[in-house]
MARLUMPA-704808 format. One record per residue (C-alpha): residue in three letters; z, x, y. Coordinates in nm, 3 decimals. Each point is the difference from the previous one (the first is absolute). Layout:
% MARLUMPA-704808
<rest = Ala	zz = Z	xx = X	yy = Y>
...
This chain:
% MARLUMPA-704808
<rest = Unk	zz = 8.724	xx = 11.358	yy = 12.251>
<rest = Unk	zz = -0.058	xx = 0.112	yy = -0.386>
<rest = Unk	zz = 0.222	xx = -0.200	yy = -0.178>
<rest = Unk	zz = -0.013	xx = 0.155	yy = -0.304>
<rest = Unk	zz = 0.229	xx = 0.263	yy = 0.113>
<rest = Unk	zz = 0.418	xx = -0.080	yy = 0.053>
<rest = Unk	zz = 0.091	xx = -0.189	yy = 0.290>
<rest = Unk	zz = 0.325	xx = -0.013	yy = 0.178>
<rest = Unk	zz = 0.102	xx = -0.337	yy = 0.231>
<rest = Unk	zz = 0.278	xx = -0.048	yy = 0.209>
<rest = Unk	zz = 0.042	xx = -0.306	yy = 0.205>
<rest = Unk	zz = 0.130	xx = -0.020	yy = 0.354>
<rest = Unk	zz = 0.095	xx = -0.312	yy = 0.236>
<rest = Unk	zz = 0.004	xx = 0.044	yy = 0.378>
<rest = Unk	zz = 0.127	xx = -0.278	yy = 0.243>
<rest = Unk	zz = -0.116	xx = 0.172	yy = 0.372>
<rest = Unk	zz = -0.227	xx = 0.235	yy = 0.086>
<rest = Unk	zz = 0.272	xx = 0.230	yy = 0.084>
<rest = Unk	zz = 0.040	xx = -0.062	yy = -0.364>
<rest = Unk	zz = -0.388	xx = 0.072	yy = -0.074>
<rest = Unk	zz = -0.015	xx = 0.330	yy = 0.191>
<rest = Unk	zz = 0.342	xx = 0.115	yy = -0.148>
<rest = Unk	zz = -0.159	xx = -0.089	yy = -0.339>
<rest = Unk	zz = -0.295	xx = 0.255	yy = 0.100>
<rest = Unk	zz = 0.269	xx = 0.280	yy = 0.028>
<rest = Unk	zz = 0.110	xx = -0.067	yy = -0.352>
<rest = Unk	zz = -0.367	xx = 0.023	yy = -0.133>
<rest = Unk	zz = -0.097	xx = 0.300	yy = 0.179>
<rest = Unk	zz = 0.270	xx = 0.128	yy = -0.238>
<rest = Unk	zz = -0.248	xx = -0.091	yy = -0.288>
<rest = Unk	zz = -0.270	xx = 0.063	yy = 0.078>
<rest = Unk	zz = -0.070	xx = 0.382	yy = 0.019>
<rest = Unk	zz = -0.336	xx = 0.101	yy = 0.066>
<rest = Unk	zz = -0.279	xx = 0.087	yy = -0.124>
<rest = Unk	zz = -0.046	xx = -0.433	yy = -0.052>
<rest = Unk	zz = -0.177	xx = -0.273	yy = 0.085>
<rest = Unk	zz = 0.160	xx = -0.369	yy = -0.014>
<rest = Unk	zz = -0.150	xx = -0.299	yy = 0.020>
<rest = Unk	zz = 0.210	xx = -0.236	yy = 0.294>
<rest = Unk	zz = -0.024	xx = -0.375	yy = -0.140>
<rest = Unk	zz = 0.029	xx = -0.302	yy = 0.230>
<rest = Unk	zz = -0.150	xx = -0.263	yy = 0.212>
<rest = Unk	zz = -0.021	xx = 0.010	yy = 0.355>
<rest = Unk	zz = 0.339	xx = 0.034	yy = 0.167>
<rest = Unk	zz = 0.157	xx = 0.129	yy = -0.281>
<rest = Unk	zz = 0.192	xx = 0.282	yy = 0.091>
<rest = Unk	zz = -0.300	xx = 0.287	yy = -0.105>
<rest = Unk	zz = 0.002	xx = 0.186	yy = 0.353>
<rest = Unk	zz = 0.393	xx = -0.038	yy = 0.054>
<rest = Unk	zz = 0.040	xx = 0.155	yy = -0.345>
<rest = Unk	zz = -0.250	xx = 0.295	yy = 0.093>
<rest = Unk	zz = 0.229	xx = -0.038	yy = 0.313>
<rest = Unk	zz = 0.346	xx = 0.086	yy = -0.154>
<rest = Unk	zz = -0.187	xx = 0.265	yy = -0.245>
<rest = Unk	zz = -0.179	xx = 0.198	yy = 0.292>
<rest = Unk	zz = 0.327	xx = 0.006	yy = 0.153>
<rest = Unk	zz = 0.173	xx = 0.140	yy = -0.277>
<rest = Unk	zz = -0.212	xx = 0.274	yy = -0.088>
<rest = Unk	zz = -0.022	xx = 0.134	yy = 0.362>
<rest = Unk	zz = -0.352	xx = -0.085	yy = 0.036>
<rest = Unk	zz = 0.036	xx = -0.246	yy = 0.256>
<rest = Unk	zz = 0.252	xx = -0.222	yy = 0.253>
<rest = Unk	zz = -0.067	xx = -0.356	yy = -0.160>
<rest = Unk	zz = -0.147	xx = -0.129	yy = 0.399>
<rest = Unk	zz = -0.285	xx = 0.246	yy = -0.098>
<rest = Unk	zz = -0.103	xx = -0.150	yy = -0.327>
<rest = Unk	zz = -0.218	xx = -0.291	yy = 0.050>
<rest = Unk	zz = -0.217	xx = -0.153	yy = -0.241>
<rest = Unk	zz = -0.390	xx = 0.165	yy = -0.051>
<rest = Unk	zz = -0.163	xx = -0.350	yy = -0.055>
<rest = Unk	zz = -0.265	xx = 0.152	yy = 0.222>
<rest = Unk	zz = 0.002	xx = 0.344	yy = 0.045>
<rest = Unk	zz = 0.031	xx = 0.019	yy = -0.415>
<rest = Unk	zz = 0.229	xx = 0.299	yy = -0.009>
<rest = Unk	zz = 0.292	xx = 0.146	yy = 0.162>
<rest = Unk	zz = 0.123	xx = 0.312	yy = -0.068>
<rest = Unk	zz = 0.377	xx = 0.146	yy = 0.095>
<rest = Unk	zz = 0.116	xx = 0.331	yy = -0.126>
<rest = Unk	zz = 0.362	xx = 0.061	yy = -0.027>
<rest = Unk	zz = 0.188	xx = 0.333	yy = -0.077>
<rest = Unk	zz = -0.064	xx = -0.033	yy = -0.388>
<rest = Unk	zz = -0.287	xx = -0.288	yy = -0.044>
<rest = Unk	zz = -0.352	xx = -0.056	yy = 0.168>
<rest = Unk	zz = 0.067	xx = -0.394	yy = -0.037>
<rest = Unk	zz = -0.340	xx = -0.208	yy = -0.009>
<rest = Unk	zz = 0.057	xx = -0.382	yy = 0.078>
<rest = Unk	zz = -0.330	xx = -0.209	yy = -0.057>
<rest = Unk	zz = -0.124	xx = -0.357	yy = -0.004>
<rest = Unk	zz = -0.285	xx = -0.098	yy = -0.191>
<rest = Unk	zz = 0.002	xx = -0.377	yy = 0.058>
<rest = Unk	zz = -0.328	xx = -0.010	yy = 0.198>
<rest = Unk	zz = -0.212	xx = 0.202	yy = -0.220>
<rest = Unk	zz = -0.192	xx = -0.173	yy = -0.304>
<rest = Unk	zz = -0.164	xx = 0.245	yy = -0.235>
<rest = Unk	zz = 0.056	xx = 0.326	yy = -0.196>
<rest = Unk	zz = -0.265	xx = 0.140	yy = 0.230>
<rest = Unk	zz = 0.236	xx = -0.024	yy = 0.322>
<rest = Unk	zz = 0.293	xx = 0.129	yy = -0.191>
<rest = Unk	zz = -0.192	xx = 0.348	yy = -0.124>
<rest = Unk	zz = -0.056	xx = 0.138	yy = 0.324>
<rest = Unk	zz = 0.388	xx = -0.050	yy = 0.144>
<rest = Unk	zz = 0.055	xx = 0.305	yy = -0.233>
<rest = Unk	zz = 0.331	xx = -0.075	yy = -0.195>
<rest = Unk	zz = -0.068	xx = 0.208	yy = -0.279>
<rest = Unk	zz = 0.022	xx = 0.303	yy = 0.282>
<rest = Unk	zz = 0.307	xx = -0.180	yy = 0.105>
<rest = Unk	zz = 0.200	xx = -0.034	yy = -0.339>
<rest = Unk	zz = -0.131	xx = 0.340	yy = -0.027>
<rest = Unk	zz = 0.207	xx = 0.151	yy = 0.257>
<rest = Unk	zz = 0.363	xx = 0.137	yy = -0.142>
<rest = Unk	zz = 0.220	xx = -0.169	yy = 0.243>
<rest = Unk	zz = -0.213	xx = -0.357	yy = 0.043>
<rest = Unk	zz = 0.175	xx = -0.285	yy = 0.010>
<rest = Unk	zz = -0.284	xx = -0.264	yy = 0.004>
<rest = Unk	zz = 0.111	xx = -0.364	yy = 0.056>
<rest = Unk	zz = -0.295	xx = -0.255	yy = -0.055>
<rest = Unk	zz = 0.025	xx = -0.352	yy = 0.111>
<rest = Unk	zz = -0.265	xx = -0.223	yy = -0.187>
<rest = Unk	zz = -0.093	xx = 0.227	yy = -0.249>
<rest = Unk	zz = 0.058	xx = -0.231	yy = -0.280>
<rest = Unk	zz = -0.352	xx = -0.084	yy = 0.125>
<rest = Unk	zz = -0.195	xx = 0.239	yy = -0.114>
<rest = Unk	zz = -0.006	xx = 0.205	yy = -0.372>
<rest = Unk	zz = -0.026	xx = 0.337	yy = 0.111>
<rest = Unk	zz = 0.319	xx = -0.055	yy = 0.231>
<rest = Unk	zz = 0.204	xx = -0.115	yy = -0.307>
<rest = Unk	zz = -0.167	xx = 0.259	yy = -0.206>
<rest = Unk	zz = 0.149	xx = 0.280	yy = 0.248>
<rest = Unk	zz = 0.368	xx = -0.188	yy = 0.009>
<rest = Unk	zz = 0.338	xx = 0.125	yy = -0.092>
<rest = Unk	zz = 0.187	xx = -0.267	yy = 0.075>
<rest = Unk	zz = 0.005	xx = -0.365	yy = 0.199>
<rest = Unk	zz = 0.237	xx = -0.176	yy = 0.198>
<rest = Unk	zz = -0.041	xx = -0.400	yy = 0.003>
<rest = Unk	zz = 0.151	xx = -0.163	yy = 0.293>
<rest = Unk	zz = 0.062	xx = -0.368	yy = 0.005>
<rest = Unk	zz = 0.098	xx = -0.215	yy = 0.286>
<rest = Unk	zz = 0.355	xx = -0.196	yy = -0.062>
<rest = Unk	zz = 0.128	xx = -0.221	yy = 0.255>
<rest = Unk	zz = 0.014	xx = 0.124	yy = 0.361>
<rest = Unk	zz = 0.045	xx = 0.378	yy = 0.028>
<rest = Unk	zz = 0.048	xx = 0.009	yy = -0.356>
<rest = Unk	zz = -0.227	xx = 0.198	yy = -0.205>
<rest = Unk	zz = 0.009	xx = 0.092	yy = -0.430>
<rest = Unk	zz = -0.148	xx = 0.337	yy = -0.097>
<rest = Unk	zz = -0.123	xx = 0.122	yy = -0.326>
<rest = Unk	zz = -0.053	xx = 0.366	yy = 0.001>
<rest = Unk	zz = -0.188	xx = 0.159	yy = -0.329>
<rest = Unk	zz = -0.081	xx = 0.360	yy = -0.072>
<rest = Unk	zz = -0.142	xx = 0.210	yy = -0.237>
<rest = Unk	zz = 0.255	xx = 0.221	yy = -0.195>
């Protein structure tokens, strides 16, 4: 994400993951597409549930439907008014892997929503960014979340 250019933050706190996928409703409000953001966590942090609550929001999906692409790489759900592209890039290593999943064709679309777990990996994912949303674990159920976006 170029820094260099004005960033907004707001912070969030969620205590279930009724909480979480609530939270996702609230952020589909922000986040209007054309983007690409950057999801921020470790394992079991709350990056699928969020994509979860957001699917659900912008009619792209029923949250049982969204599960996480650790394998498959992407999933795609199109809703009324976004084509919403959730992907996770923890098992790839190089730049090399990352050129051919086409994101630049996705960010291109008008109405892509592209949420990117692990992308803080790799240069040309943060290059491409809008915006990031850092999810830390509290205790139990309860999860902090730092969401930044270009203005």
């Amino acid at each position: 994400m170029n820094t260099k250019e004005k960033l907004r933050e707001k912070r969030f706190r969620t205590r279930s993951v009724e909480g979480t996928l609530a939270l996702g409703e609230t952020l589909a409000e922000m986040l209007r597409p054309p983007k690409l953001v950057i999801l921020r966590g470790e394992v079991g942090a709350g990056k699928t549930t969020l994509v979860k609550g957001i699917a659900r929001a912008l009619g792209a999906a029923y949250e049982e439907d969204v599960t996480s692409p650790t394998f498959t790489l992407v999933h795609e759900y199109d809703g009324p008014k976004v084509h919403l592209f959730h992907l996770d890039l923890y098992r790839l290593e190089t730049e090399e892997q990352i050129a051919v999943l086409g994101l630049e064709e996705m960010v291109a679309e008008p109405n892509a929503l592209v949420l990117v777990e692990w992308g803080e990996r790799f240069e040309s994912v943060v290059k491409l960014a809008d915006g990031e949303i850092v999810m830390e674990h509290g205790e139990g159920d309860e999860r902090g979340f730092i969401v930044r976006w270009r203005e």
